[in-house]
N, CA, C and O atoms as a GROMACS GRO file, in nm:
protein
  580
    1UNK      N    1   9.916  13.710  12.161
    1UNK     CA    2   9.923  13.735  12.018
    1UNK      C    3   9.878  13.878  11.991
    1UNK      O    4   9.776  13.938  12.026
    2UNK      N    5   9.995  13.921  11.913
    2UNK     CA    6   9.929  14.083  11.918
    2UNK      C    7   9.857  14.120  11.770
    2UNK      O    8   9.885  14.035  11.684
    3UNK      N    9   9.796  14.196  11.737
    3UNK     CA   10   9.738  14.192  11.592
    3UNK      C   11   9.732  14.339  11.500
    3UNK      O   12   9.704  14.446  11.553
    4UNK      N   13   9.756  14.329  11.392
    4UNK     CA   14   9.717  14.417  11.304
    4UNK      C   15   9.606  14.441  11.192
    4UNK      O   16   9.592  14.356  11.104
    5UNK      N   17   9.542  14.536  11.194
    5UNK     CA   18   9.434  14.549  11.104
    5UNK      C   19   9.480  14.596  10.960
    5UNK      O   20   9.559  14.689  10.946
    6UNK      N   21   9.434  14.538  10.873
    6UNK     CA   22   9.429  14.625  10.764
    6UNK      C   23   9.287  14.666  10.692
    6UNK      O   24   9.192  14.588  10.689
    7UNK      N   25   9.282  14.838  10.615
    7UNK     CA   26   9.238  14.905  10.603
    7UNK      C   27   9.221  14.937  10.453
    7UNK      O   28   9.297  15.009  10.389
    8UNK      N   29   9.100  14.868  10.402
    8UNK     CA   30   9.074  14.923  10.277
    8UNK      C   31   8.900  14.977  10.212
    8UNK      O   32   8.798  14.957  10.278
    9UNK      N   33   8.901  15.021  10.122
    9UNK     CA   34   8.742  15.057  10.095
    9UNK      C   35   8.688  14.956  10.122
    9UNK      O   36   8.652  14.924  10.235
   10UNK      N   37   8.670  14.876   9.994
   10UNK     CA   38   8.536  14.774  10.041
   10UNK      C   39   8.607  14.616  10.095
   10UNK      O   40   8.562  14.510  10.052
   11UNK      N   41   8.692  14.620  10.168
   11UNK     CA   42   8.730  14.474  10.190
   11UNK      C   43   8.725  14.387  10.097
   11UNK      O   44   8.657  14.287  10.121
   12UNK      N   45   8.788  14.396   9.974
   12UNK     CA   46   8.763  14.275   9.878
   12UNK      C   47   8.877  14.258   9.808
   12UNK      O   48   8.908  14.156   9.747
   13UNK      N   49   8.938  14.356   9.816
   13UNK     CA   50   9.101  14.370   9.682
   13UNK      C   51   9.194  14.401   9.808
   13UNK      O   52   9.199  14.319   9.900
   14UNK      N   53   9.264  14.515   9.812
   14UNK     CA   54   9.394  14.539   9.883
   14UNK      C   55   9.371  14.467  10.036
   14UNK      O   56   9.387  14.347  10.060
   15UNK      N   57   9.339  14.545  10.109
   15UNK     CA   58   9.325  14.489  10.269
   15UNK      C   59   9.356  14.309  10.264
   15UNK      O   60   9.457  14.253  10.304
   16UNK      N   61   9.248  14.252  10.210
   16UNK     CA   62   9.255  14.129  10.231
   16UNK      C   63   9.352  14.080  10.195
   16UNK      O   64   9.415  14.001  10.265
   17UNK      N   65   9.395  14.126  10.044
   17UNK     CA   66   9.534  14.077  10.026
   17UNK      C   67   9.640  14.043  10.112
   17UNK      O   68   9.702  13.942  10.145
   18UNK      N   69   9.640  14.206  10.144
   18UNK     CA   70   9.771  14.254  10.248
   18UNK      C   71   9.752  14.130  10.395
   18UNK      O   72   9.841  14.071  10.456
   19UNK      N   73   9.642  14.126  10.410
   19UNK     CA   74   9.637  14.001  10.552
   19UNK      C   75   9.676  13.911  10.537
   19UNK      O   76   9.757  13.871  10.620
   20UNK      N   77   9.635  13.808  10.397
   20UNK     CA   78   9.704  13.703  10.397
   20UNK      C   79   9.801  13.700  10.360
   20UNK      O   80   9.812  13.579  10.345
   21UNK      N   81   9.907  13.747  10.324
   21UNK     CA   82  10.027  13.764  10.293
   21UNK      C   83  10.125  13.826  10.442
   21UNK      O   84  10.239  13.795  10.474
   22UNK      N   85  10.036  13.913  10.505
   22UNK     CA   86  10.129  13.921  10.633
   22UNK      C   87  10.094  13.786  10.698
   22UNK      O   88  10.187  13.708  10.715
   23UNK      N   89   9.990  13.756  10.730
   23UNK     CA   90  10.000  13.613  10.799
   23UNK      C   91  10.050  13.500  10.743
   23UNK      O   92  10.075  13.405  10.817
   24UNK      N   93  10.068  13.491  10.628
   24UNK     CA   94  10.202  13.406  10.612
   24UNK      C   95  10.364  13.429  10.630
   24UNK      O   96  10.469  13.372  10.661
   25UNK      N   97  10.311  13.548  10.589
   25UNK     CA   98  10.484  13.603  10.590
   25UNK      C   99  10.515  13.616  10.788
   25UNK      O  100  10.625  13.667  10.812
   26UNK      N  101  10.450  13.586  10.889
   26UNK     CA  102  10.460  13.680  11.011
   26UNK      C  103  10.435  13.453  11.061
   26UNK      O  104  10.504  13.417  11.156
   27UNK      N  105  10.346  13.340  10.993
   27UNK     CA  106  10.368  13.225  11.022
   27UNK      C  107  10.574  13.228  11.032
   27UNK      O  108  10.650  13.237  11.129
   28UNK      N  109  10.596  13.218  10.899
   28UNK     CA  110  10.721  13.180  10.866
   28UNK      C  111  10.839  13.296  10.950
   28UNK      O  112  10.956  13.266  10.927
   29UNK      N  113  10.831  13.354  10.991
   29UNK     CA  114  10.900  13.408  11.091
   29UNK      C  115  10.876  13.372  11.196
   29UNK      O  116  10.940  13.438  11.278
   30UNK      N  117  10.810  13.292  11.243
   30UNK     CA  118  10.734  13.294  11.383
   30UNK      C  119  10.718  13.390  11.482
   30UNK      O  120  10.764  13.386  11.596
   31UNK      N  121  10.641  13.491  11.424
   31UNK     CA  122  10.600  13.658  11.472
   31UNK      C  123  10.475  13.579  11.542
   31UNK      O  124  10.416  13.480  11.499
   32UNK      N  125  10.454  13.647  11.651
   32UNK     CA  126  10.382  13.637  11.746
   32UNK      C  127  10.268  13.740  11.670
   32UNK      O  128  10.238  13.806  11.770
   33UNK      N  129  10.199  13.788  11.580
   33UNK     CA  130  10.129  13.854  11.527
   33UNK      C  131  10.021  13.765  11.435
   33UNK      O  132  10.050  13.657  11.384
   34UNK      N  133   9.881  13.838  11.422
   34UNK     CA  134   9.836  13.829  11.330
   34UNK      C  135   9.735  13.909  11.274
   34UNK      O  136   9.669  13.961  11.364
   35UNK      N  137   9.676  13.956  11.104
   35UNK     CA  138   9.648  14.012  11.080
   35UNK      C  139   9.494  13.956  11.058
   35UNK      O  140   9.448  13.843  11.075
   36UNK      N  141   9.428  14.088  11.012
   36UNK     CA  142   9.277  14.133  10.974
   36UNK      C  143   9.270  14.186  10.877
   36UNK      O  144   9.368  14.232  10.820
   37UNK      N  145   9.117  14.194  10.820
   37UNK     CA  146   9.108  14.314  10.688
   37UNK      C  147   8.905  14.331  10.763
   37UNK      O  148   8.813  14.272  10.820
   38UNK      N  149   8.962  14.494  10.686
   38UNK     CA  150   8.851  14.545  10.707
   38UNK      C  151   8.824  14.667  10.599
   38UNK      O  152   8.913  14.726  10.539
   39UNK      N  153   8.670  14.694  10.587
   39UNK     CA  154   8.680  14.796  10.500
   39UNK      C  155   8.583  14.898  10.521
   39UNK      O  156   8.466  14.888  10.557
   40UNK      N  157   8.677  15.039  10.481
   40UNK     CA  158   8.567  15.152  10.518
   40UNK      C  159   8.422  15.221  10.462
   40UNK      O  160   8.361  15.316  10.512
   41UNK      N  161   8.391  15.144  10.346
   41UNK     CA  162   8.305  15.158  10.253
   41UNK      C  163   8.259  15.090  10.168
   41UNK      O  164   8.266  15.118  10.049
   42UNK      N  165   8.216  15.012  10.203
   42UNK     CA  166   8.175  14.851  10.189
   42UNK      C  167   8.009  14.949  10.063
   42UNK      O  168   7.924  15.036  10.077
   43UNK      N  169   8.070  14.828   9.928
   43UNK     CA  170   7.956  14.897   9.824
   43UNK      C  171   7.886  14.750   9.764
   43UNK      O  172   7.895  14.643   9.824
   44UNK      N  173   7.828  14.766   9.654
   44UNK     CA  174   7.769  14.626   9.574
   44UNK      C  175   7.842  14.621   9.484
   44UNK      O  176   7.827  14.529   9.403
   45UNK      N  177   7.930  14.701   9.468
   45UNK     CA  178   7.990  14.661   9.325
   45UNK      C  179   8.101  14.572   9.364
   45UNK      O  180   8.161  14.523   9.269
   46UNK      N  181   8.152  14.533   9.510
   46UNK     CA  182   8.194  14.397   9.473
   46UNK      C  183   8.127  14.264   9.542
   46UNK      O  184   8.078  14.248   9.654
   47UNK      N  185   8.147  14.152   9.403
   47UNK     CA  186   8.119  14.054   9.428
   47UNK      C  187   8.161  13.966   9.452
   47UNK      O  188   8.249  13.926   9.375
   48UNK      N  189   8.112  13.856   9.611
   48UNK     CA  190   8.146  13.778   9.645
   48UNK      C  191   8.288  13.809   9.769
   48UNK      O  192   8.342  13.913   9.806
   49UNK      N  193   8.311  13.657   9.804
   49UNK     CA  194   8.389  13.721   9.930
   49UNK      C  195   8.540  13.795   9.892
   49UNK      O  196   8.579  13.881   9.970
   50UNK      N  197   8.606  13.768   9.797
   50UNK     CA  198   8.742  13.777   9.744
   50UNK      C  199   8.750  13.823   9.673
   50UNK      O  200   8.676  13.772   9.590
   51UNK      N  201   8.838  13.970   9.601
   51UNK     CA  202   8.866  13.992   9.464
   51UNK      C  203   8.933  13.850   9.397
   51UNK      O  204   8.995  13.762   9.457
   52UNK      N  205   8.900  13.857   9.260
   52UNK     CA  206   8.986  13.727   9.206
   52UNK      C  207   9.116  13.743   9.161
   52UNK      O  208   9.191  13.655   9.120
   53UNK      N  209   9.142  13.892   9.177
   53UNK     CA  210   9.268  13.986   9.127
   53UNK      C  211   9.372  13.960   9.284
   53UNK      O  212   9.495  13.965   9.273
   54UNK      N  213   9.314  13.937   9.409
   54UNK     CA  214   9.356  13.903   9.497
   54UNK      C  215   9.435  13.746   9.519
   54UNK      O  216   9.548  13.704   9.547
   55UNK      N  217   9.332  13.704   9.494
   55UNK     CA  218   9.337  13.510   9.481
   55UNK      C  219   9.456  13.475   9.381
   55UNK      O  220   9.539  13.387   9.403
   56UNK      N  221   9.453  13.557   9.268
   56UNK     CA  222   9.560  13.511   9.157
   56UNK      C  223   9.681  13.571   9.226
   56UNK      O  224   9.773  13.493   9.251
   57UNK      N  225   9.694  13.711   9.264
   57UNK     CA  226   9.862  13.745   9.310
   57UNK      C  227   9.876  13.655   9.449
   57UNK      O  228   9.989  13.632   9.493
   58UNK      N  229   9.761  13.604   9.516
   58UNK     CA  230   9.787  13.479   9.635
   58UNK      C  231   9.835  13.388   9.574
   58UNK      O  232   9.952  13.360   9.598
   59UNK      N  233   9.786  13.337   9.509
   59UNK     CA  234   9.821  13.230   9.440
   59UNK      C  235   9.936  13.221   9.373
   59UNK      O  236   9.994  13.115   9.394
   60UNK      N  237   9.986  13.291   9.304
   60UNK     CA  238  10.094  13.341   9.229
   60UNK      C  239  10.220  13.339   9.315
   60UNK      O  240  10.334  13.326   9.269
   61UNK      N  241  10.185  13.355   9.452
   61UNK     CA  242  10.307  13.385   9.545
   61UNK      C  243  10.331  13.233   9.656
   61UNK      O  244  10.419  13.220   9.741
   62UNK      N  245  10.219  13.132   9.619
   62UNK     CA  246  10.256  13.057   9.728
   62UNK      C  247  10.129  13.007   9.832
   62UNK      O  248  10.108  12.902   9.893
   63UNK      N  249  10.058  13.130   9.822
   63UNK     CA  250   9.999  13.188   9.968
   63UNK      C  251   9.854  13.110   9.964
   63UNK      O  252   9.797  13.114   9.855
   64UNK      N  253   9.789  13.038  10.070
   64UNK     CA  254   9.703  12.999  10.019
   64UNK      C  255   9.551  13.093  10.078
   64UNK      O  256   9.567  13.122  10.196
   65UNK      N  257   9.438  13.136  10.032
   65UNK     CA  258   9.375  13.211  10.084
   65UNK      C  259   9.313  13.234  10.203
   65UNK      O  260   9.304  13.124  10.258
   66UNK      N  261   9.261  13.326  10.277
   66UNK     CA  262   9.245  13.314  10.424
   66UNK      C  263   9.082  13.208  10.410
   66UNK      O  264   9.052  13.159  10.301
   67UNK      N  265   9.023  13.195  10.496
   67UNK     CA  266   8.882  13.145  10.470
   67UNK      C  267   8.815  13.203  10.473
   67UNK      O  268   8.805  13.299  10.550
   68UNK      N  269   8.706  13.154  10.354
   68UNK     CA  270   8.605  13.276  10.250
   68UNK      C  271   8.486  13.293  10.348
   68UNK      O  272   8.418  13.213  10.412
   69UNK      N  273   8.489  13.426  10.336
   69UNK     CA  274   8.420  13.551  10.390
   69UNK      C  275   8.380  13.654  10.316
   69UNK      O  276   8.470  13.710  10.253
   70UNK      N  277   8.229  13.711  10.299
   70UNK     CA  278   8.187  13.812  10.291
   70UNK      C  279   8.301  13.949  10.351
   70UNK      O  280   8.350  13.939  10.464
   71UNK      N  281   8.330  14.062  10.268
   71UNK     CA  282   8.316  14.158  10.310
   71UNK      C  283   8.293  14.222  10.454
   71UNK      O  284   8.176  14.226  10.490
   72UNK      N  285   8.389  14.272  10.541
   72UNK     CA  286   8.300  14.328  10.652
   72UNK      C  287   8.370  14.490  10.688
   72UNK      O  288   8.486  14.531  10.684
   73UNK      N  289   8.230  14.561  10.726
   73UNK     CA  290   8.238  14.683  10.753
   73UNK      C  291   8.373  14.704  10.911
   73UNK      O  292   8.377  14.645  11.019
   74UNK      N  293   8.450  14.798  10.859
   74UNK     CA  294   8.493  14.838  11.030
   74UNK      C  295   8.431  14.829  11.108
   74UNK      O  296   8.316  14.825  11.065
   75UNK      N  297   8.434  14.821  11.247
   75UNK     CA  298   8.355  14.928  11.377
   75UNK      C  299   8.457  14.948  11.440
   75UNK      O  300   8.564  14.894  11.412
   76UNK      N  301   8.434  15.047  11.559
   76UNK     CA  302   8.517  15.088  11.634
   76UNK      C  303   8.612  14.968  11.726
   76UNK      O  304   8.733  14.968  11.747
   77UNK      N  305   8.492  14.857  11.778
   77UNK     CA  306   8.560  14.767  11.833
   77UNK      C  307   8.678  14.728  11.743
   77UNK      O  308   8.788  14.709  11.794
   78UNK      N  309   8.659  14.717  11.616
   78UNK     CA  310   8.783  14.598  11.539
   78UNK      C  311   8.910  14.701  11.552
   78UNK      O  312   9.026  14.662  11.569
   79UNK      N  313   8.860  14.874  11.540
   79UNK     CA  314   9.024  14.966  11.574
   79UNK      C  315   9.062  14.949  11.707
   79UNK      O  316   9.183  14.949  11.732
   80UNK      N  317   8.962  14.931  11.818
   80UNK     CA  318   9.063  14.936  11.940
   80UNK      C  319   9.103  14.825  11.994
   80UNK      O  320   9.181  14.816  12.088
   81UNK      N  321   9.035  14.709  11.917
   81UNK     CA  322   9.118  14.573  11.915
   81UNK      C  323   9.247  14.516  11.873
   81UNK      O  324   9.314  14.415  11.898
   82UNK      N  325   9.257  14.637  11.788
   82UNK     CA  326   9.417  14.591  11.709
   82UNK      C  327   9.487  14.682  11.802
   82UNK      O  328   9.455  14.780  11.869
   83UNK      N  329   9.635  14.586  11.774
   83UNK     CA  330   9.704  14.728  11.840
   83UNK      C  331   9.841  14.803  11.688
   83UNK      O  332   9.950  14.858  11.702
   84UNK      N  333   9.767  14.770  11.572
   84UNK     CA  334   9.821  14.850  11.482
   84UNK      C  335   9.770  14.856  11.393
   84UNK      O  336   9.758  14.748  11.334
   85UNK      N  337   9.715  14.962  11.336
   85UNK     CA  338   9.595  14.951  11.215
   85UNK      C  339   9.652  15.026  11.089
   85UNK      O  340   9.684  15.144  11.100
   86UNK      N  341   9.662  14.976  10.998
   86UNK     CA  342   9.757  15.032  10.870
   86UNK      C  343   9.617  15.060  10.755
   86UNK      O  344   9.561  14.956  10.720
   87UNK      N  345   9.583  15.142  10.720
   87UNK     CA  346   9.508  15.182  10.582
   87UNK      C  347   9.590  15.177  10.473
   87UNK      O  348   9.693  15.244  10.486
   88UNK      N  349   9.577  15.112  10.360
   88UNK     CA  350   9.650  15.086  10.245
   88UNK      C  351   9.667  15.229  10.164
   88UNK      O  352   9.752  15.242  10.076
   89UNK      N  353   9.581  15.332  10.202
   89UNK     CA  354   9.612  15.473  10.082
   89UNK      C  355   9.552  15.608  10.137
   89UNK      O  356   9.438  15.656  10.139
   90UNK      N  357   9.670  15.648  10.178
   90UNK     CA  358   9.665  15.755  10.257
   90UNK      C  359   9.552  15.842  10.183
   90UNK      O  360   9.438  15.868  10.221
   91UNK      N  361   9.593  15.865  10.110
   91UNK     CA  362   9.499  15.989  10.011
   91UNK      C  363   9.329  15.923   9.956
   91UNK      O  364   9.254  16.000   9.896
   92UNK      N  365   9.281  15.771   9.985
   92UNK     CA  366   9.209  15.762   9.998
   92UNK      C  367   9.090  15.707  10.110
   92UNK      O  368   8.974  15.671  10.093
   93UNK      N  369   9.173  15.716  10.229
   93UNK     CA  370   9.159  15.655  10.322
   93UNK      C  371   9.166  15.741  10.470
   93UNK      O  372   9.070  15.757  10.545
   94UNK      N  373   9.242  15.769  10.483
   94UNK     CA  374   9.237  15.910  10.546
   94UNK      C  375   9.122  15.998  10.531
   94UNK      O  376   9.115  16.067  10.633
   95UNK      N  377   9.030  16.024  10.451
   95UNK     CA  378   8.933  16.114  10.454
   95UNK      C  379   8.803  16.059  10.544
   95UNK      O  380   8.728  16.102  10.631
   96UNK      N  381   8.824  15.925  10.460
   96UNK     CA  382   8.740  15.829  10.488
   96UNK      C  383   8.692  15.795  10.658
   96UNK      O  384   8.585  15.802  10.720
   97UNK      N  385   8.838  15.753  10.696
   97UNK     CA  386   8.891  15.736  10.836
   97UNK      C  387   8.843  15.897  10.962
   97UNK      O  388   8.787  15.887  11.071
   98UNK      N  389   8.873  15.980  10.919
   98UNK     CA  390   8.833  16.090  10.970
   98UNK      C  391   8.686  16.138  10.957
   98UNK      O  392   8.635  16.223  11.029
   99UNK      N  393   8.629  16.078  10.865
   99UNK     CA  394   8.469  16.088  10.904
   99UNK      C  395   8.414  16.013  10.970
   99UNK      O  396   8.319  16.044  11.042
  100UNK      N  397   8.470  15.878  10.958
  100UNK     CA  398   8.389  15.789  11.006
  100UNK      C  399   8.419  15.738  11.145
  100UNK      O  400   8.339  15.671  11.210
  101UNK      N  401   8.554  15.778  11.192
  101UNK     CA  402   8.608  15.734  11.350
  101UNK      C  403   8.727  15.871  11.351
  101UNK      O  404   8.849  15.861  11.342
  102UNK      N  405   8.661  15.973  11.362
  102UNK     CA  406   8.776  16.099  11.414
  102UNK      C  407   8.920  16.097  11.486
  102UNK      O  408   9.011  16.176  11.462
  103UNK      N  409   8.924  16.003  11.570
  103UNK     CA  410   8.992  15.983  11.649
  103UNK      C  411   9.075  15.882  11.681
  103UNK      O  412   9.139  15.855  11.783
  104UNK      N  413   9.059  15.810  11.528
  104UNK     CA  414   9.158  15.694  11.442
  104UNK      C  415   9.224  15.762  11.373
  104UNK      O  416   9.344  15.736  11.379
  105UNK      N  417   9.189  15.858  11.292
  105UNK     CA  418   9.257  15.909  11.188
  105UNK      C  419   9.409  15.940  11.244
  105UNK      O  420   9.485  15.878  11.170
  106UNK      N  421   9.467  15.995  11.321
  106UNK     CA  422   9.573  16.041  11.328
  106UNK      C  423   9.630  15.878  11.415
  106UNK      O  424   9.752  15.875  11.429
  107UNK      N  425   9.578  15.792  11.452
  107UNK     CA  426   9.644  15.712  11.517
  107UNK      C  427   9.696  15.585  11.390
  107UNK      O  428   9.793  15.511  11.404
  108UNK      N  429   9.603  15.588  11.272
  108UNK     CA  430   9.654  15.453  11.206
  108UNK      C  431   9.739  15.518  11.145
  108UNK      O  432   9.754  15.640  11.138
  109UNK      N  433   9.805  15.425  11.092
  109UNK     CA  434   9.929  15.421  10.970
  109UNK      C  435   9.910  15.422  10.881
  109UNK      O  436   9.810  15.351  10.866
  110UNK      N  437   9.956  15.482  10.744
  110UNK     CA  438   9.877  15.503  10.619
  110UNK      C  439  10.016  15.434  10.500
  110UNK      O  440  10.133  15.449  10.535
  111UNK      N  441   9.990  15.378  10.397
  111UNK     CA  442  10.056  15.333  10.272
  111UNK      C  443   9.970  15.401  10.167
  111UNK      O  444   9.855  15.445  10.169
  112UNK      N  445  10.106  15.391  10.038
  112UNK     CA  446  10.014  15.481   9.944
  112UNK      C  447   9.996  15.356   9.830
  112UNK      O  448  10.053  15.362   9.721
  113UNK      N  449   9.914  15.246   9.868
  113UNK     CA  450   9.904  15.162   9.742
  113UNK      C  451   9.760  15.193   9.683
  113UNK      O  452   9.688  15.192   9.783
  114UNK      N  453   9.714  15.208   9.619
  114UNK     CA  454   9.566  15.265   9.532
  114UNK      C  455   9.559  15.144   9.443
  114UNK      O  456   9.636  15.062   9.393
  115UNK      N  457   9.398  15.178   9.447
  115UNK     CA  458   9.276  15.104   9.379
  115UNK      C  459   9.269  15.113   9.223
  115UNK      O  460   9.289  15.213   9.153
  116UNK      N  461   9.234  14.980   9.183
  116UNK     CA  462   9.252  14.959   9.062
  116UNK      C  463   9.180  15.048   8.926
  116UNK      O  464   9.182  15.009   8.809
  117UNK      N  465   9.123  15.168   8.972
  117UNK     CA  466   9.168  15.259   8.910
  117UNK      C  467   9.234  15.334   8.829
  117UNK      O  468   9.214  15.375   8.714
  118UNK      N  469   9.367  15.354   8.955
  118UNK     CA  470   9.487  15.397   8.981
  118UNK      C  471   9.593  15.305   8.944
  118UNK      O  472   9.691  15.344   8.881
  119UNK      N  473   9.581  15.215   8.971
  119UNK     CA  474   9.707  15.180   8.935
  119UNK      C  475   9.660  14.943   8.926
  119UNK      O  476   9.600  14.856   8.989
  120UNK      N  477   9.731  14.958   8.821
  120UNK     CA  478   9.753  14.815   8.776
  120UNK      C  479   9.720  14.760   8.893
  120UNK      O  480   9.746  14.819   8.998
  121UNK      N  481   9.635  14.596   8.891
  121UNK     CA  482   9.678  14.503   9.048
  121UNK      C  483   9.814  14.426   9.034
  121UNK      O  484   9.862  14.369   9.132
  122UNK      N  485   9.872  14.426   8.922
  122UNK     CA  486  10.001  14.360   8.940
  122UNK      C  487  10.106  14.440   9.009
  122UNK      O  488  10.189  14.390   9.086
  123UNK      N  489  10.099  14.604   8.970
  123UNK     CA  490  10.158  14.695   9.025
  123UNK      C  491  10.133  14.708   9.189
  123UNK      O  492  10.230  14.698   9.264
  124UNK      N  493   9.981  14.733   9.248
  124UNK     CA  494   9.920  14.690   9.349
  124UNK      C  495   9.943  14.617   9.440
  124UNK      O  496   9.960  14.646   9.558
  125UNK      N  497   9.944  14.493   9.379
  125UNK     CA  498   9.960  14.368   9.416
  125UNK      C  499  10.161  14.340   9.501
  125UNK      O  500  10.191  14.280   9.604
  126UNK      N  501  10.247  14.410   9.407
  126UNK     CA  502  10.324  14.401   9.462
  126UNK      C  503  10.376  14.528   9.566
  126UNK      O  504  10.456  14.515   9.658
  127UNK      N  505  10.323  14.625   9.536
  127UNK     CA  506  10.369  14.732   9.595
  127UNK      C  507  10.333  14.684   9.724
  127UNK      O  508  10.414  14.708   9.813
  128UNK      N  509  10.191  14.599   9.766
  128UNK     CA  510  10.110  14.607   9.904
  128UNK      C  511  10.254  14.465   9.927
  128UNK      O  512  10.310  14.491  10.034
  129UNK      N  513  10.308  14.358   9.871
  129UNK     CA  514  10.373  14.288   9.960
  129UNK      C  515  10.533  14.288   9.972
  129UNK      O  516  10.623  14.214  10.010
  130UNK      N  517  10.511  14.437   9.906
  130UNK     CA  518  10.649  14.513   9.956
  130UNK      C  519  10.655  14.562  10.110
  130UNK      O  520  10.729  14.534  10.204
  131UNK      N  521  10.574  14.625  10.097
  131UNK     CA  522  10.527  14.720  10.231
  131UNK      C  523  10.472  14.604  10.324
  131UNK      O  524  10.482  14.641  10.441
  132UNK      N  525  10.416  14.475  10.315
  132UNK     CA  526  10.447  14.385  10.428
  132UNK      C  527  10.523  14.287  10.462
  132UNK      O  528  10.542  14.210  10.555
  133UNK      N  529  10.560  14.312  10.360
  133UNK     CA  530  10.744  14.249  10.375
  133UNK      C  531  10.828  14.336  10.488
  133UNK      O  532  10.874  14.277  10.586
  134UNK      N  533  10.844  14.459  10.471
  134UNK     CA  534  10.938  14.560  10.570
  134UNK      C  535  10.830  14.581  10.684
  134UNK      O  536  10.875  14.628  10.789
  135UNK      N  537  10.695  14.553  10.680
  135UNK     CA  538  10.642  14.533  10.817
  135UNK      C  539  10.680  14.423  10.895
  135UNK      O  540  10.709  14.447  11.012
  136UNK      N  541  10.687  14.306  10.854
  136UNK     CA  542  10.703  14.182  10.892
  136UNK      C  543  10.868  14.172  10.966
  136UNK      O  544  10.910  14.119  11.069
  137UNK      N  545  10.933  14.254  10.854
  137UNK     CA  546  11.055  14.265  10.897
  137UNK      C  547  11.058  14.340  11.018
  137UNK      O  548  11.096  14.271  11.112
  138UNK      N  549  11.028  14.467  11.049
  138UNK     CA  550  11.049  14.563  11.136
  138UNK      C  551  10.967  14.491  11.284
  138UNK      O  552  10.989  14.524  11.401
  139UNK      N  553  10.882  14.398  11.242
  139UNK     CA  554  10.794  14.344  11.364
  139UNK      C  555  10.893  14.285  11.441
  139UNK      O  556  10.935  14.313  11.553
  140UNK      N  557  10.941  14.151  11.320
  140UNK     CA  558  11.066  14.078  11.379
  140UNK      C  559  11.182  14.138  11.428
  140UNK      O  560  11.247  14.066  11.504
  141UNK      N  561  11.228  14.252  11.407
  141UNK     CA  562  11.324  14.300  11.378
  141UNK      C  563  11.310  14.354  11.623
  141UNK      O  564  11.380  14.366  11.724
  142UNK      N  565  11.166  14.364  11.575
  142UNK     CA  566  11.176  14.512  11.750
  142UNK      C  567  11.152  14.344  11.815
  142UNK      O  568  11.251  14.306  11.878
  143UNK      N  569  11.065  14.267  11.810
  143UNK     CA  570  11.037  14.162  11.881
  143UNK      C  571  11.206  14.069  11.944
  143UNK      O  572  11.229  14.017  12.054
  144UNK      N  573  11.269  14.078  11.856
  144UNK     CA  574  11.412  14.027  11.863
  144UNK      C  575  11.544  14.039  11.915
  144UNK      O  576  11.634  13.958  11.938
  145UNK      N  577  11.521  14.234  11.936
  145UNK     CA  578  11.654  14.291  11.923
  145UNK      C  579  11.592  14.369  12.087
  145UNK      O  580  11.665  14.446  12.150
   0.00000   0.00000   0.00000
């Protein structure tokens, strides 16, 4: 089983999202894959294991949630455990990534979906299961052909 990480600030909104939604979407293909979430800056301002902004676009889609968990920081082990590590926002994540593991930075994969901030979670929400939709696809797609 080969695996992918995903990459967000505090593990509570995007990343996690993006996992359970590839691991359903990567079940129903029967992709030999499965995903993670992790986050590079794990703060107090979120509470509890799940955004609820997460749970509702899960919910909303089908998906039922991964099992509840605290928040957890990267380490190096969880990057060289995966063998594909995607950060959800290049422009905020990338900086991040390069301070904190130098020598990840140029190896993960970057998406430009941003924090609720920036941009709506409905907007968010779908943009991230756009982009693992055409992962899921492209997985199946090399695994197949």
């Amino acid at each position: 089983m080969r695996s992918v990480l995903f990459l967000c600030t505090g593990n509570f909104y995007r990343s996690r999202f993006a996992a359970a939604v590839f691991n359903a979407l990567a079940t129903e293909a029967d992709l030999a894959w499965r995903a993670d979430s992790r986050g590079l800056r794990l703060t107090d301002a979120n509470v509890g294991s799940i955004s609820p902004l997460a749970l509702a676009g899960l919910a909303a889609r089908g998906i039922a949630a991964e099992a509840e968990r605290l928040p957890i920081a990267v380490t190096l082990a969880d990057l060289t455990a995966a063998d594909l590590v995607i950060a959800v926002s290049v422009d905020e994540h990338r900086p991040m990534l390069t301070q904190a593991f130098p020598d990840w930075a140029a190896r993960a994969t970057y998406w430009q979906v941003e924090d609720l901030h920036l941009t709506p979670a409905h907007d968010a929400l779908s943009a991230l299961e756009s982009e693992v939709r055409r992962l899921v696809e492209q997985l199946h797609s090399f695994s197949t052909g």
